[in-house]
C-alpha positions, 0 to 999 in steps of 0.5 A: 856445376854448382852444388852443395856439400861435397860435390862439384862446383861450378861458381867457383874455381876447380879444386884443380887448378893453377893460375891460366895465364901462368899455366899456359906460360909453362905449358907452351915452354913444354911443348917441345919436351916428352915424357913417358906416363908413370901410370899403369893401365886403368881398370885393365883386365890384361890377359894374353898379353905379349911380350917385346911390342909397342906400348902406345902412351895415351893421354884422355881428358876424362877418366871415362874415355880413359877406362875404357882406352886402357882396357881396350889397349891393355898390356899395348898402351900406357893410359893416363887420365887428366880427370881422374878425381870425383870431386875436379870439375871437367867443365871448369878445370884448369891444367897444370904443367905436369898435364902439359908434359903428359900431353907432350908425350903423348902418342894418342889423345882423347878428348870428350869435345862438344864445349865439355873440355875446351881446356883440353884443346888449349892443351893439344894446341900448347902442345902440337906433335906431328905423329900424335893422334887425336880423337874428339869424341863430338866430331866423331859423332857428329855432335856440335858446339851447342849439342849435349856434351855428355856423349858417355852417357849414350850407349851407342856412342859408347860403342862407336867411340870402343870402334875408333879407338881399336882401329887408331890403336891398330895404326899406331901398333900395326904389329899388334892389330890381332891383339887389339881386335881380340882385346874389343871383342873380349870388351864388348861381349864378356866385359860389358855383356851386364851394361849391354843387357841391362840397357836391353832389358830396361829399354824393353820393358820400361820404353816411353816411362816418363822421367824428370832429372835434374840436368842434361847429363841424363839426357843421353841415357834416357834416349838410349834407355827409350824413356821420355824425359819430361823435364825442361831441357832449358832447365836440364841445360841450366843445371848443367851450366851452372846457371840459373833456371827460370822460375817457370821451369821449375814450375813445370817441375814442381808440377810435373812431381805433384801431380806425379807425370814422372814416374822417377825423379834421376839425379846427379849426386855431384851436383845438388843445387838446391832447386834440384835438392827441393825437387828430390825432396819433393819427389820422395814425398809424393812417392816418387822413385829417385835413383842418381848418377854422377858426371864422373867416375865414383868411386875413384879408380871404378871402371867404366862398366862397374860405375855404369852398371851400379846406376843402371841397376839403380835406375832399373830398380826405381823404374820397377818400384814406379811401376810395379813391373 
């Protein structure tokens, strides 16, 4: 992403990063080495923990799929995130030889997939295992090369993902199935009992509000939000790729907010370009609810459902000053 300030940047390297040729060098060299993750459990609420069982090592790409593994898995699963800073890049990150050796280590793997992290692919590939398992978060879904990658952000995927990890983590640790089941149970209904509610409560009673945004990061939670997103999609993708948009795309959106067609503006703080900062500032000054979101976890260490849950009620907040409801 290309930003200003403080945020992500695409135009240049990640913040992240090693030399590629160099990184790949030493991460083909640890292929063969395993290593254990030092890492607790992010984000864990552990409770009715046993004793003397299987600790599966996982390794995600992002800090997003890694949240919800380890609360998932609990005290049965050792869980590191590669992505775990706000200000790293997923699109545009190089990994480092310690990413390797976690990766070599590892027992099961997530990885968003669909263009998003093809760097994580040049990890698994630098670093076969015959017993780890992996997971691609598109191939589960059925998303192709191309689609919206940002599959976090669409509630129904979210939960096919909760689905696939509690049964791969049931085979990798079958003495320990019931704790897993137990473990998505309690997950789906206490712990993102506010997540699912909110995205109920809001879809019934904002469904078909017109939005704008700024990139294509929001795409998925509008469609599972049932609000039509008016805004471009060449220019959502572009702001998410970090290239240009077209000069009649943001016209479109200049005057989609003029003549106030949205009802609220959403943005990804982590990435504002200046065309998305003129849109912001144009939006407020017709009145135009803004509400944001970020591509990654903020701040760093939330949990999945804390994150989600302070955006979805900033959206619902917005969507209830545009419209009076």
């Amino acid at each position: 992403m290309r930003t200003a300030g403080t945020s992500i940047s695409r135009s240049r390297p990640a913040r992240l990063a090693v030399g590629g040729s160099a990184a790949v060098a030493v991460l083909v060299a640890v292929s063969g080495c395993s290593t254990a993750s030092t890492a607790s459990s992010d984000n864990a609420a552990d409770a009715g923990s046993t004793t003397g069982s299987k600790t599966v090592k996982v390794v995600a790409a992002e800090n997003f799929w890694g949240s919800i593994a380890s609360q998932l898995g609990g005290a049965h699963v050792q869980v590191k995130s590669i992505i775990n800073n706000p200000n790293a890049d997923p699109h545009d990150y190089e990994p480092t030889a310690a990413d390797g050796r976690l990766v070599a280590g590892a027992q099961y793997t997530i990885v968003n997939g669909i263009g998003y992290d093809a760097w994580a692919d040049k990890l698994l590939s630098a670093n076969p295992e015959s017993g780890r398992t992996d997971l691609k978060v598109g191939d589960l879904v059925g998303i192709k090369p191309g689609g919206n990658p940002h599959r976090w952000y669409s509630p129904d995927n979210v939960h096919q993902v909760i689905e696939k990890i509690t049964a791969d983590y049931k085979k990798l640790d079958p003495a320990d199935a019931a704790y897993f089941d137990a473990r998505k149970t309690a997950f789906e209904t206490k712990t993102l009992a506010p997540y699912n509610t909110l995205i109920a409560d809001i879809k019934a009673k904002y469904a078909n509000t017109a939005i704008g945004a700024s990139e294509s990061i929001v795409t998925p939670l509008a469609e599972g939000l049932g609000l039509k997103m008016l805004t471009p999609e060449s220019f959502l993708d572009a702001i998410s790729e970090g290239t240009d948009p077209t000069a009649k795309d943001k016209q479109t959106i200049d005057r989609q907010i003029s003549e106030k067609q949205i009802k609220v503006y959403v943005y990804n703080s982590q990435n504002a370009t200046p065309d998305v900062q003129a849109q912001v500032k144009a939006a407020k000054a017709e009145g135009i609810p803004v509400a944001t979101v970020t591509e990654t976890l903020t701040p760093a260490g939330a949990s999945f459902q804390a994150w989600q849950v302070r955006q979805l009620q900033g959206i619902e907040k917005a969507l209830g000053q545009a419209t009076g409801r």
